[in-house]
C-alpha positions in Angstrom: 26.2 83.2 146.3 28.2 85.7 144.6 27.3 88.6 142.9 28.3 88.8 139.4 30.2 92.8 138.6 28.9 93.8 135.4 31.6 96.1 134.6 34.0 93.5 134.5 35.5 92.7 131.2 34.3 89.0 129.9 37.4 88.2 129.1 41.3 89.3 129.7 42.3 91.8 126.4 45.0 90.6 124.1 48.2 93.1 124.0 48.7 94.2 120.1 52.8 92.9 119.4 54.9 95.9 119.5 52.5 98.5 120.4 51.3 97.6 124.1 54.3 96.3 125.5 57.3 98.3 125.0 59.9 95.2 125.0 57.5 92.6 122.3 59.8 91.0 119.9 59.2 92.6 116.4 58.3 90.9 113.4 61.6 91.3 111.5 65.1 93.5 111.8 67.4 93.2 114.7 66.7 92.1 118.4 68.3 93.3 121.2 69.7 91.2 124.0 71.5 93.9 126.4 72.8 93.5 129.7 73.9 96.7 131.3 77.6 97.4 131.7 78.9 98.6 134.7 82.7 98.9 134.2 85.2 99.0 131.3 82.8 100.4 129.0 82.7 103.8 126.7 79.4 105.4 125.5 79.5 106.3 122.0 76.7 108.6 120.5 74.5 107.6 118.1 75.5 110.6 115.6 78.9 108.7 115.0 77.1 105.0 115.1 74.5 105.9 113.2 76.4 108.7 111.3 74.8 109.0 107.5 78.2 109.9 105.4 80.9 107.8 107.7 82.0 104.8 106.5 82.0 101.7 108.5 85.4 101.9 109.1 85.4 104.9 110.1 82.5 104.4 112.2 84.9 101.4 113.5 87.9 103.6 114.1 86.3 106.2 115.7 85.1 103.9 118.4 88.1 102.5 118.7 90.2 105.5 119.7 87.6 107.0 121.8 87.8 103.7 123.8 91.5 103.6 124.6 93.4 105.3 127.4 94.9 109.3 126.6 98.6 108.5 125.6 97.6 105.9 123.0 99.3 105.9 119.7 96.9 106.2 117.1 98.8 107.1 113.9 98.4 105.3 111.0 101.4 102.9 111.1 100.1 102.0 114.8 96.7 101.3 113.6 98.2 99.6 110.6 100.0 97.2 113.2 96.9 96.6 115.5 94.0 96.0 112.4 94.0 94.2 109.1 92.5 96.5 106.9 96.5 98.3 105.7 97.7 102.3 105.8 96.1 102.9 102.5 92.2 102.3 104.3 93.0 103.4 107.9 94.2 106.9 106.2 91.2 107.7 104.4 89.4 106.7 107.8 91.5 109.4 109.4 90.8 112.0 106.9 86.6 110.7 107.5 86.7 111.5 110.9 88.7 114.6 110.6 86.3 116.1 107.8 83.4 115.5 110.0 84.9 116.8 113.3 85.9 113.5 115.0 89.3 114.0 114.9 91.8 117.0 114.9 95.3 116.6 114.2 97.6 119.9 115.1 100.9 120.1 115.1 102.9 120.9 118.6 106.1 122.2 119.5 108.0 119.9 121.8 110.1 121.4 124.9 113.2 119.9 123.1 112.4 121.7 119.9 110.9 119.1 117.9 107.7 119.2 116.0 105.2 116.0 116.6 102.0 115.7 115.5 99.1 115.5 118.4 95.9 113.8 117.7 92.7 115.4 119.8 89.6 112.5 119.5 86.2 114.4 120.1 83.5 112.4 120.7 80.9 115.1 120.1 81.8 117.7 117.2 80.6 121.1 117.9 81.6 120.9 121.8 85.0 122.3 122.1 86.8 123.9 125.2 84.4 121.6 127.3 85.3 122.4 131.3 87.9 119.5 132.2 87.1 120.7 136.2 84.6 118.2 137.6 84.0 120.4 140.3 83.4 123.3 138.9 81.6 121.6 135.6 77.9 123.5 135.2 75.2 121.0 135.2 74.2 119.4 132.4 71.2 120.8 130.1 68.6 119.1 129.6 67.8 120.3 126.3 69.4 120.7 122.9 72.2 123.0 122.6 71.5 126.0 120.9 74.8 127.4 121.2 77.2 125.0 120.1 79.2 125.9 117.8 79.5 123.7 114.1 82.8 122.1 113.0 85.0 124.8 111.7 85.7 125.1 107.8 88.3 123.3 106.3 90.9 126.4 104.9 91.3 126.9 101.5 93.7 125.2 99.7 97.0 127.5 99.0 96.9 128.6 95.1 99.0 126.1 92.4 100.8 127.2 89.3 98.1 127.4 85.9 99.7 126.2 82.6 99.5 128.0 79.8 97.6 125.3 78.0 94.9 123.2 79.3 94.4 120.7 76.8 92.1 117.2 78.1 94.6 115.2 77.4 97.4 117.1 79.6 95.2 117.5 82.7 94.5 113.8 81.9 98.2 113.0 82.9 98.6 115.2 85.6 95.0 113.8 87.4 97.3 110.2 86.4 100.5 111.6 87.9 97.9 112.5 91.6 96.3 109.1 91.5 99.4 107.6 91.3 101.0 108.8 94.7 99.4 107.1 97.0 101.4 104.0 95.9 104.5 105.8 96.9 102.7 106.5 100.5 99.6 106.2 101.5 99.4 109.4 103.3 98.9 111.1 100.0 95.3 110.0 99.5 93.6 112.3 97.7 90.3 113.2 97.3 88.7 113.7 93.8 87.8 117.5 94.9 92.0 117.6 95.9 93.1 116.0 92.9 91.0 118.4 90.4 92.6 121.6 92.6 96.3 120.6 92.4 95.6 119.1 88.5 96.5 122.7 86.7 99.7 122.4 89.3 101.3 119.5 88.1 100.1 120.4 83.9 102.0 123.6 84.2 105.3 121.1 85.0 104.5 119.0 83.0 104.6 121.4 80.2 107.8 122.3 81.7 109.3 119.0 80.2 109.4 117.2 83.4 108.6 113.4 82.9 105.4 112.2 84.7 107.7 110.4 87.1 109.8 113.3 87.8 107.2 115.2 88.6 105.8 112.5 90.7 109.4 112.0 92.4 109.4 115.8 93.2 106.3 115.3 95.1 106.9 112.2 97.0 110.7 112.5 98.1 111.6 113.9 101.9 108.3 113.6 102.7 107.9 114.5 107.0 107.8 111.4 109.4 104.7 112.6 111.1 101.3 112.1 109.3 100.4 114.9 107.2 97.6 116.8 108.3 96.3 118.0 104.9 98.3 116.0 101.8 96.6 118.4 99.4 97.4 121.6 101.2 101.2 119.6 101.8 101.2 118.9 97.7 100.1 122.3 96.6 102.9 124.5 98.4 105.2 122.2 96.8 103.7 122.8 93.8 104.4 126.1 93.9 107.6 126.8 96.0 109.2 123.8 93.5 108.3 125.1 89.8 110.7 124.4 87.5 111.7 127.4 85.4 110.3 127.2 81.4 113.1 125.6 79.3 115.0 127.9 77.4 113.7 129.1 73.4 115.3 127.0 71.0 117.6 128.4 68.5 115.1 128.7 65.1 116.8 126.4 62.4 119.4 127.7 60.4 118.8 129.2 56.6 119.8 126.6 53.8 123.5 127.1 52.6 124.0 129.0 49.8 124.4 126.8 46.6 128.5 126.8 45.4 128.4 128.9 42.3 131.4 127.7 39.7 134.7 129.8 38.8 134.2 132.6 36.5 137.2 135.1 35.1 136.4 138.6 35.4 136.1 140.7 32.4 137.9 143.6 33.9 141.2 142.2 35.8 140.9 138.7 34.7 140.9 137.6 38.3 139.1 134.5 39.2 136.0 134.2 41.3 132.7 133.0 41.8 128.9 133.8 40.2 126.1 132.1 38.0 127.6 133.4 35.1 130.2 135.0 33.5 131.0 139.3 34.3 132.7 141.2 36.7 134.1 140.8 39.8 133.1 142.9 43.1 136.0 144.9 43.3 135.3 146.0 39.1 131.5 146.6 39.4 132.3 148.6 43.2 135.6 151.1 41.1 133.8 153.8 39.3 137.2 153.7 36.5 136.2 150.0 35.6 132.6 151.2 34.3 131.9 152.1 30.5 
C-alpha cells in the first residue's frame, strides 16, 4: 500500500490571469498574435510608434521612409503620388518629423553645379555620426546612453520689417494674408508660432499700400522647385530683402482761391482796378507825391 506524502498540495493551484503566466489573454485592450519575421522586415522603435506629440500620420510616414531602400524619392509630390492623404497633409508630416529629429533636410551641391535638396531619415534622434563600418562598429551598450546628444535647436528665424502701427485689425489681415498661402502651395504651411513672427512683416507692407493679394503674390511667385526647408525662415528674408519703399507725402490741399473783388476807379490816376471798395490803386498808395 502506498504511503500518502503529506507535503503534497491537495490539490493543483489555479494560475491568477495575467499575473502567473506571462502570455494569459487580458481582460480587455488589444491582443497580440505575432509571428516572428525573418526577412523583409524594418524595426521601428517604440519612441516614434509610441511617440506622445507625433501625429499618426506622421507616425505613418516615418515608418514608411525608414522602410524603403536609400535612393528612394521621398519628397512631397512623390509621397503625394504614392498615398491619399494630398501635399497639404504629407507637408506638415514632414515638418513633424523634422521638428522632432526624424528627418533632416539639407541642401547639397551637385558635381554639375546644381543645388538639390537631400533628405537624411534617422531612426533614432540624438544618434548622429553613427560608425557606418561594420567591422570596426564598437559593441553595442547595454545600457542607456548617457552621452547622446539631443536634437539640435531649430535657428532663429531672420528679423522681419515692424510697421509703424500695430493696430488689431491690421495684424488681423496680415495673420489673413499667411493663412492664405498655403492654397497657392502647400509648402508654405505655417505654424501659428511662424505666422505670429512674420505677421509685423507683412503689416508693415501692407501699410505700404500694397493690396492683400499683392503682398500675397510677392510672397508666392518663383518659389524654388525643391521643397523648402524652413517656409517661415524662406518667407521672412523675403519679407525683408522685398520691402516696398513708403509711398511718397501727398501734396497738402491747396488754400481756397481768393474771392474776385469788383472794378473800382482810383482816386488818384483814375485808372481801373480791383478791391472791396472804392480808394486808391497800388501804385498811388506805394508813390510818396500821391499822399495828402
Amino acid at each position: 500500500m502506498d504511503t500518502e506524502n503529506p507535503s503534497a498540495p491537495s490539490r493543483a493551484q489555479s494560475r491568477i490571469p495575467g499575473k502567473n503566466h506571462p502570455h494569459a489573454r487580458p481582460q480587455s485592450g488589444v491582443v497580440h498574435d505575432n509571428a516572428r519575421h525573418t526577412e523583409n522586415f524594418t524595426v521601428i522603435g517604440n519612441h516614434l510608434a509610441q511617440h506622445p506629440e507625433l501625429s499618426l500620420l506622421a507616425i505613418g510616414l516615418a515608418t514608411y521612409i525608414q522602410s524603403v531602400r536609400q535612393g528612394t524619392s521621398v519628397d512631397i509630390k512623390t509621397l503625394a503620388d504614392r498615398f491619399p492623404e494630398g501635399p497639404t497633409r504629407i507637408a506638415a508630416a514632414l515638418n513633424e518629423l523634422e521638428a522632432h529629429g526624424y528627418l533632416r533636410r539639407n541642401r547639397e551641391r551637385t558635381p554639375a553645379g546644381r543645388i538639390v535638396t537631400r533628405t537624411v531619415s534617422c531612426n533614432r534622434p540624438g544618434h548622429r555620426n553613427a560608425p557606418t563600418d561594420t567591422a570596426n562598429r564598437p559593441a553595442r551598450r547595454t545600457t542607456p546612453a548617457a552621452t547622446d546628444k539631443p536634437p539640435p535647436r531649430k535657428k532663429r528665424l531672420p528679423a522681419v520689417p515692424e510697421p509703424a502701427c500695430t493696430a488689431p485689425a491690421l495684424l488681423q489681415t496680415a495673420l489673413d494674408v499667411l493663412a492664405g498661402l498655403r492654397r497657392r502651395d502647400p509648402r508654405l504651411l505655417l505654424s501659428a508660432t511662424d505666422a505670429e513672427h512674420l505677421a509685423p512683416g507683412v503689416a508693415a507692407w501692407l501699410e505700404r499700400d500694397i493690396a492683400p493679394t499683392a503682398v500675397r503674390h510677392a510672397l508666392t511667385e518663383n518659389l524654388p522647385n525643391e521643397p523648402l526647408i524652413r517656409p517661415a525662415a524662406f518667407l521672412a528674408h523675403r519679407l525683408a530683402a522685398q520691402l516696398p519703399p513708403l509711398p511718397p507725402l501727398r501734396p497738402p490741399a491747396s488754400p481756397a482761391p481768393q474771392p474776385r473783388h469788383p472794378f473800382q476807379t482810383c482816386d488818384g490816376c483814375g485808372l481801373a482796378f480791383r478791391a472791396p471798395e472804392p480808394g486808391r490803386c497800388r501804385g498811388c498808395r506805394a508813390d510818396p507825391k500821391e499822399t495828402v
